[in-house]
Structure formats: structure tokens, C-alpha cells
C-alpha positions as CSV (number, residue, x, y, z in Angstrom):
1,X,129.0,110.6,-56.0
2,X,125.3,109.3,-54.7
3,X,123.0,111.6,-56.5
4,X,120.1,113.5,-55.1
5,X,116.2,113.6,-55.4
6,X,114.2,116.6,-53.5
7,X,110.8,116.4,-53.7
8,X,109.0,119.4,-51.5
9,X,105.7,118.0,-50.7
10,X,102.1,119.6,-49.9
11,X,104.0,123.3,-49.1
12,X,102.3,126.3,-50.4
13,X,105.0,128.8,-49.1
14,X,108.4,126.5,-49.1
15,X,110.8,128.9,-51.8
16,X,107.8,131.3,-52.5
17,X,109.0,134.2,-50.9
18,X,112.8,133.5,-50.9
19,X,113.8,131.8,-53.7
20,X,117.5,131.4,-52.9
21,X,116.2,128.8,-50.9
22,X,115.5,126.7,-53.9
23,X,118.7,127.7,-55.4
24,X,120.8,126.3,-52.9
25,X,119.1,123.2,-53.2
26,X,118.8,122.8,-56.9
27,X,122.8,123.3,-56.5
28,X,122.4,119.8,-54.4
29,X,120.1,117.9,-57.1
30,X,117.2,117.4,-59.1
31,X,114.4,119.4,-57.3
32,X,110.6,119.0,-57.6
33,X,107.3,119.8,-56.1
34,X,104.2,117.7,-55.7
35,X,100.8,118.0,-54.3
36,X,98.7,115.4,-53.4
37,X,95.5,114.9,-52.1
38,X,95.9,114.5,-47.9
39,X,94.2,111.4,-47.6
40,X,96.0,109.6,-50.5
41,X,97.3,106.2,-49.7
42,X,101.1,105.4,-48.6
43,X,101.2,103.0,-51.1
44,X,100.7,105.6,-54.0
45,X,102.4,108.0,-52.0
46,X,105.3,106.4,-52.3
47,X,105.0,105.0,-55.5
48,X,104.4,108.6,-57.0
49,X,107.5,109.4,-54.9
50,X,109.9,106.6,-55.9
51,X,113.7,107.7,-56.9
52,X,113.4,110.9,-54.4
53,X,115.3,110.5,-51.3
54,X,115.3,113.4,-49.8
55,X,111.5,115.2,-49.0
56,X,111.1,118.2,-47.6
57,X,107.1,117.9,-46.1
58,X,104.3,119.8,-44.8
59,X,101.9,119.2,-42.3
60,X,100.4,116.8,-44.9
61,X,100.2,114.1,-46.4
62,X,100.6,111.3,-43.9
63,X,103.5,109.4,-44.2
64,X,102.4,105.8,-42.9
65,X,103.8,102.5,-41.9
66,X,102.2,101.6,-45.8
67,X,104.2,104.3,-47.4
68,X,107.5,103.0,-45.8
69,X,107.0,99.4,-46.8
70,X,106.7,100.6,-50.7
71,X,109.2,103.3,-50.6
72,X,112.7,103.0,-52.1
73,X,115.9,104.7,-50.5
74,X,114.3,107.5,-48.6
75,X,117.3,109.8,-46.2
76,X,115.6,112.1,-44.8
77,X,112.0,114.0,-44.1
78,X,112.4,117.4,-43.2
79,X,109.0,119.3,-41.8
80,X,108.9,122.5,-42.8
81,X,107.3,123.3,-39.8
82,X,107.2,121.7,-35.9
83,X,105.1,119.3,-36.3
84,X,105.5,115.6,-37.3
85,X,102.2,113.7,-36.3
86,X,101.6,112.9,-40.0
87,X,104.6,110.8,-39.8
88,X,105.2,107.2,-38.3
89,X,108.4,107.5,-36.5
90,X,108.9,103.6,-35.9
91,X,108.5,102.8,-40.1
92,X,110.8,105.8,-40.7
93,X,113.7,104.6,-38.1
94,X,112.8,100.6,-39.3
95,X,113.1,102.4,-42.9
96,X,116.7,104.2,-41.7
97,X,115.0,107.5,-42.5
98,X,115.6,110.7,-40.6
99,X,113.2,113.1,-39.5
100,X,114.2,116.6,-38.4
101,X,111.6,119.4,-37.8
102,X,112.0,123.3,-37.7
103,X,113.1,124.4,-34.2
104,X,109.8,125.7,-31.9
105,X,111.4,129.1,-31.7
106,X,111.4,129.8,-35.4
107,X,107.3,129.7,-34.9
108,X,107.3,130.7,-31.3
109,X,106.1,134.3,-32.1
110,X,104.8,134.4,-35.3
111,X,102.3,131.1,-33.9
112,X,101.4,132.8,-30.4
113,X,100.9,136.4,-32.1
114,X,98.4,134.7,-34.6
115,X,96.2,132.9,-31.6
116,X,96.0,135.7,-30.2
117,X,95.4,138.0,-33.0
118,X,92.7,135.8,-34.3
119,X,91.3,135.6,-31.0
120,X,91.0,139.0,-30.9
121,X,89.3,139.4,-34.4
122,X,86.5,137.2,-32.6
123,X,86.0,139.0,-29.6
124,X,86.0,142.7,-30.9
125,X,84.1,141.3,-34.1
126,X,86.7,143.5,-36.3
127,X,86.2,141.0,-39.6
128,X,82.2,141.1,-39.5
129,X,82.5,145.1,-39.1
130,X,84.8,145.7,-41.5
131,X,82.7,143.8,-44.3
132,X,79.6,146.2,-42.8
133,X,81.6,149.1,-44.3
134,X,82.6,147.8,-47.9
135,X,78.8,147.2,-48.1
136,X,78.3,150.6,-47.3
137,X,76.4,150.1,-43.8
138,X,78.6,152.0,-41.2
139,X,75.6,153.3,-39.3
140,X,74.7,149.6,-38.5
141,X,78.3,149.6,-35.9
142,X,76.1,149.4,-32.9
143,X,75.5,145.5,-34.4
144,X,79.5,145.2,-33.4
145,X,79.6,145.4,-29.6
146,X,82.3,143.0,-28.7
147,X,84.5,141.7,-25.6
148,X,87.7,143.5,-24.1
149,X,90.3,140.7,-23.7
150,X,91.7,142.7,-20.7
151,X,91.4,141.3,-17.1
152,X,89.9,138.5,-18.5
153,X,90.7,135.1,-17.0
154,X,92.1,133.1,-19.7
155,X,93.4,129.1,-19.9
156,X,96.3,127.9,-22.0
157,X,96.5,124.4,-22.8
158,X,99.8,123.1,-24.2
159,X,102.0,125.6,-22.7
160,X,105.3,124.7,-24.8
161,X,107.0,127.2,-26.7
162,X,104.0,128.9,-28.4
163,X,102.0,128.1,-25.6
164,X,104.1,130.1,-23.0
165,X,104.5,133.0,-25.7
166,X,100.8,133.3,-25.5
167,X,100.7,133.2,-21.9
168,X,102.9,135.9,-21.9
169,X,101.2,138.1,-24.2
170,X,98.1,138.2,-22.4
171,X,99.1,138.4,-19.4
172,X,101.8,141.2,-20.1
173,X,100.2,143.3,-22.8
174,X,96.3,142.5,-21.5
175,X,96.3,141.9,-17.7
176,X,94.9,138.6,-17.8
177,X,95.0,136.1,-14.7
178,X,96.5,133.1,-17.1
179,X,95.1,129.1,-15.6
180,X,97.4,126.7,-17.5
181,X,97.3,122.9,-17.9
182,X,99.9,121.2,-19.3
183,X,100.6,117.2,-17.7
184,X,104.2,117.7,-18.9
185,X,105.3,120.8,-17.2
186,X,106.0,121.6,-13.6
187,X,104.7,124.5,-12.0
188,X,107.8,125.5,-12.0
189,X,108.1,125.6,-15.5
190,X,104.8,127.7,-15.6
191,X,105.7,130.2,-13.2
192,X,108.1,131.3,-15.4
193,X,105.3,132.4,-17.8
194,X,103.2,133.7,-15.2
195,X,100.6,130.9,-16.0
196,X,99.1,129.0,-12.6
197,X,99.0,125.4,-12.9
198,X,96.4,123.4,-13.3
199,X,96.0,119.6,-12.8
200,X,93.0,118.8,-14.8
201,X,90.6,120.3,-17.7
202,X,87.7,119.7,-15.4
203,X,89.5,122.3,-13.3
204,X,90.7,124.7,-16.3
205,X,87.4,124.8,-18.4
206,X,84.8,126.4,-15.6
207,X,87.2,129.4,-14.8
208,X,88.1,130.7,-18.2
209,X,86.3,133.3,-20.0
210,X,89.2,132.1,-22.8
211,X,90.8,129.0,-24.2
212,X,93.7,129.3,-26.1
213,X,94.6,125.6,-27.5
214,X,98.3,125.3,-28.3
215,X,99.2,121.5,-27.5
216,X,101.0,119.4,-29.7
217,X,98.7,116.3,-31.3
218,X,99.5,112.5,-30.2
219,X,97.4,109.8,-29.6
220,X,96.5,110.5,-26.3
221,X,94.7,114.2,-26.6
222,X,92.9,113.4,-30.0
223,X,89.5,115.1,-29.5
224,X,90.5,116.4,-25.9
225,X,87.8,119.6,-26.2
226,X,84.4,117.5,-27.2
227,X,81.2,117.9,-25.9
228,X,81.8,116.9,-22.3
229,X,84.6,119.6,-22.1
230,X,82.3,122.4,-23.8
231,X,80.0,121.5,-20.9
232,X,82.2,122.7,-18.6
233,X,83.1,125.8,-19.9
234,X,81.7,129.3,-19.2
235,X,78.5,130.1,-20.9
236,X,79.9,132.4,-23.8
237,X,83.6,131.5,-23.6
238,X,86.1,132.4,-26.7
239,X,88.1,129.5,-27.8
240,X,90.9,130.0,-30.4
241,X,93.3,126.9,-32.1
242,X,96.2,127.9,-33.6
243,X,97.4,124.2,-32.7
244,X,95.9,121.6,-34.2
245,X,92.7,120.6,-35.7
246,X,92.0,117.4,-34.3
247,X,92.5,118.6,-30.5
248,X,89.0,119.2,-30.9
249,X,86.0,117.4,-31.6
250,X,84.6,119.4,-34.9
251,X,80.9,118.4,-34.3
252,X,81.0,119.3,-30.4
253,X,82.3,123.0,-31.4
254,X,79.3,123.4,-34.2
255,X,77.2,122.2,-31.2
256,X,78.1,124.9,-28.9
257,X,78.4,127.8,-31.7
258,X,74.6,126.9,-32.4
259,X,73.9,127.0,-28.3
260,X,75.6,130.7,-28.1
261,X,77.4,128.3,-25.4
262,X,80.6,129.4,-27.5
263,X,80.9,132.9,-27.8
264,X,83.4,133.1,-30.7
265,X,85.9,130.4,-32.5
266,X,89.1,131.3,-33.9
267,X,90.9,128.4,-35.6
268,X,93.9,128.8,-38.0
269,X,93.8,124.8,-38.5
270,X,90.8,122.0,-39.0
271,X,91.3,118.4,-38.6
272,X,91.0,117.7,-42.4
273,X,93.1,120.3,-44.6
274,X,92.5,121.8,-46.6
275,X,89.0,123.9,-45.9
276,X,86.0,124.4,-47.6
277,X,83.6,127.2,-47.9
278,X,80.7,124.7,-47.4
279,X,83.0,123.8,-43.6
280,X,80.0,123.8,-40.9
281,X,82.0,126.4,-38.7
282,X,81.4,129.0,-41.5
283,X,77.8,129.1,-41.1
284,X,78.3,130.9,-37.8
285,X,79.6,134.9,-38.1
286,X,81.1,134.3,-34.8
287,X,84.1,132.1,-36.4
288,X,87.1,133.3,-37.3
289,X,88.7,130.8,-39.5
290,X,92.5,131.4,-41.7
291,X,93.9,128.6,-43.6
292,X,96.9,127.6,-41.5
293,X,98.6,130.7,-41.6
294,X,100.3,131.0,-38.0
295,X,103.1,131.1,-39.2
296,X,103.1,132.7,-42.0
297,X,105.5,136.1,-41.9
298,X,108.2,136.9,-43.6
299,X,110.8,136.6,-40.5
300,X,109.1,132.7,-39.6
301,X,109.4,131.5,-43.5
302,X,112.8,132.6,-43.5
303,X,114.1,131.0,-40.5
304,X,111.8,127.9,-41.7
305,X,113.4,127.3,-44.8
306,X,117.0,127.8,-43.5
307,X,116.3,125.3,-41.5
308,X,115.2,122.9,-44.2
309,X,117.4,123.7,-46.0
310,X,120.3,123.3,-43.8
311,X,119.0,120.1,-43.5
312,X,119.3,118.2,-47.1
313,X,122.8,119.9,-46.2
314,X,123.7,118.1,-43.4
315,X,122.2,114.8,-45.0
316,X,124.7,115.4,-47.7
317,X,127.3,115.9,-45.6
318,X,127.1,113.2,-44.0
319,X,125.8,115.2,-40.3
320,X,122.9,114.3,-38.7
321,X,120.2,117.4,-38.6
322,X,119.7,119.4,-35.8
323,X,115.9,119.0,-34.7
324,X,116.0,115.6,-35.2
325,X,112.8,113.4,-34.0
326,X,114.8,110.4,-33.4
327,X,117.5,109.9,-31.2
328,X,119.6,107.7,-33.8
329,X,122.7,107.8,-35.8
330,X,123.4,104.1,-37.0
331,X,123.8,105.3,-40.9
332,X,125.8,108.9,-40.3
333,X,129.3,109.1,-41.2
């Protein structure tokens, strides 16, 4: 009987708030959790790693072309979440390792309900208000005018499965006219949502008094909001990322906070994790920033970890995941 190794990598929530979800796997094999820094090397990644052949990751570290050329047997990463950037899907299929992610669904809500709840923190100011209070200045609320979301023209980019929940919520629950650009959806698609297509950013940015950012990261939109795009936009447009942290170019947001050219900045995710409180967006009361919390309730953590752990139970099996990133089989039974 092949033994197994489960090492749960970088998660601060995996078996936190249901712990049968540990139990069923420590029923499988040994089980372990690490944390590393996200920038260490593949080569020590995988060296600190060796004899575990089964991972169940985060949305860091990055699992590299390096770490696959040093790493023994490895079966299968499972994300314990939808994303899988930090992972180099030709050295894990060269390296007959599986990837499998959470389903979009599972996040769908919890993910949209946060953009737009962080959005809204921004925009009403409800954070800097609430402080006012527990320092025992309420008179001061005239301070705390803020912006109705309501009738507001707002653009969606990325409009996949938390995408088109966000399109939906503020169009249905705040009357907003929603623009949405997306190169890999039809209009079709979007009129399902209620979202008008777009063709282009340069056509998206002018109109919207709101971005909501909720595109998956590849090579090709890296940086896709820098300072060219904030150009475009609205003077004193709300932008909120609930997406990733690298869709934007860090320094060109600081640039337009300082201008006023950016209103208010919600972001639930940075392009190095995790923050800091010396991080150059928090020297600006008009930002909004959680620490990769989207999906964090009760209902998403549940269905995340079934998921994973479903997984390691398919690999043992002998099945091949469902979610997989790769289309291959060579090495299932």
C-alpha cells in the first residue's frame, strides 16, 4: 500500500474552522503544515518539501519550473482556492503532477459580495467614521459625506463567475447601468448578466464612475490598470480588486490616490502577500484594504475544503479530480 505525505501549504484558514476536514485526511496519511516565505526559491521549496506527495496550496508560494526539477514524487497540488498562477502547469504535467482547483462557484458569492462590500466601505467612508466614534468625535460626521453607489455607471472587467455575480448585484440591488469588458466572452454571454459589452479599456475606463477588477491573472493582463489606464478614467472614480494584485500597477494607483484622480481603492489582494502596515496605499484614508479575505465565510471554507479534500481522495483512489487544470490522465488507473 503506497503511503501518503500531505503537506497544506501557506493556508491560514485550510481545517481552522472545520476540523473534520483534517480528520478525514489524517485518516489518509501523515499530515503537516508549513509556511514559507512567498518568494522563497523552488529549489528550497522543494527541498523543504521532499517525501510529501500530495500538497494542498494557497495562493502562495510559487511553485516553479525550479521547484519541479528538485522535487521528488509529487501526485497532486490542490489550490485551496480558484486560482493557480503561482503554479507552472507545463513542469507540473512534464513532472506527472495534477493540479485541481476549487470550482468558481464555491467563491462565486462570497468573492463578488466582498468587492462590492469593500467598495461600498470606500464610497460611504463607513471604516474612517466608525473609528471617528471610538475616538469619541461623532459631531465631526459632517467630515463623512460619501457617494451613493446607485444609478452609478459602473465597469466590470473579468466578467467570469465572480465577475458576472458582481454585475448582477449592482445592477439588481443598485440600479447601475453595468459596461463590461471581457476579450473572452460574447455579448451574448454578458447579456445574460445585464452587463453591455465592451471591446476595449480605452472604451470602458472614460464612462465609469466605478471599476470593479475581477479577471483572472496570466501573462497577458499583468499590470493591465497602470498609469495610462488611470488617465483615462473619470476624475474621482472608485476602483475595487477583489481579483488579483498584480492586475494593477501598484505605483500608478499611489499616483492617482495622491492626484484625488482616484476617489477611493478597495483591494482585498496586493501583488506581494502578505501586507504591511508601512504598504504605500495605507497612507491614504480613502483605501480600503482586507487581507485576502473574499472568500472568507463560513459557507465558501466549507465547500473549499470539501473540495480539497475530495481531492487527495480521488488521488488515492486512483480518480482523477474534478477541477482539474490539465486535461491529462496518462498516470490514473
Amino acid at each position: 500500500m503506497k503511503e501518503y505525505k500531505i503537506a497544506v501549504v501557506n493556508s491560514s484558514s485550510f481545517g481552522k474552522k472545520f476540523p473534520r476536514h483534517l480528520a478525514e485526511l489524517k485518516e489518509i496519511g501523515e499530515l503537516n503544515f508549513f509556511v514559507f516565505d512567498p518568494e522563497i526559491s523552488g529549489k528550497v521549496l522543494a527541498q523543504e518539501l521532499q517525501g510529501y506527495n500530495i500538497i494542498i496550496s494557497s495562493v502562495t508560494p510559487f511553485f516553479t519550473k525550479e521547484f519541479f526539477d528538485n522535487k521528488d514524487e509529487l501526485l497532486l497540488i490542490s489550490r485551496h482556492g480558484i486560482g493557480y498562477n503561482n503554479i507552472d502547469l507545463k513542469a507540473a504535467e512534464k513532472h506527472n503532477t495534477i493540479v485541481s482547483i476549487v470550482p468558481p462557484l464555491v467563491e462565486r458569492d462570497a468573492v463578488a459580495e466582498h468587492n462590492v462590500s469593500n467598495l461600498l466601505n470606500v464610497m460611504r467612508k463607513i471604516s474612517e467614521s466608525a473609528q471617528e466614534v471610538k475616538e469619541d468625535r461623532w459631531e465631526e460626521r459632517a467630515k463623512f459625506v460619501g457617494h451613493t453607489l446607485f444609478n452609478k455607471t459602473v465597469g466590470v472587467i473579468g466578467v467570469g463567475n465572480i465577475g458576472s455575480c458582481v454585475a448582477e448585484i449592482v445592477r439588481l440591488g443598485f440600479r447601475c447601468d453595468v459596461l463590461a469588458y471581457d476579450p473572452y466572452k460574447s455579448k451574448l454571454d454578458l447579456d445574460r448578466f445585464g452587463a453591455k459589452k465592451v471591446d476595449s479599456l480605452e472604451e470602458l475606463l472614460p464612462q465609469c464612475d466605478v471599476v470593479c477588477l475581477c479577471a483572472s491573472l496570466n501573462a497577458e493582463n499583468k499590470y493591465m490598470i497602470g498609469e495610462s489606464e488611470v488617465a483615462l478614467m473619470k476624475d474621482g472614480v472608485y476602483i475595487s480588486n477583489s481579483a488579483r494584485g498584480a492586475l494593477v500597477d501598484e505605483s500608478a494607483i499611489v499616483k492617482g490616490l495622491e492626484s484625488e484622480k482616484i476617489a477611493g481603492y478597495a483591494c482585498d489582494v496586493l501583488e506581494v502577500e502578505p501586507g504591511r502596515s508601512d504598504h504605500p496605499y495605507l497612507k491614504y484614508k480613502n483605501v480600503s484594504m482586507t487581507p485576502h479575505t473574499g472568500a472568507y465565510t463560513y459557507e465558501c471554507l466549507e465547500g473549499m475544503g470539501d473540495k480539497c479534500v475530495a481531492d487527495v481522495k480521488n488521488i488515492v483512489d486512483g480518480k482523477l479530480p474534478d477541477c482539474t487544470v490539465q486535461s491529462f490522465s496518462k498516470y490514473i488507473k
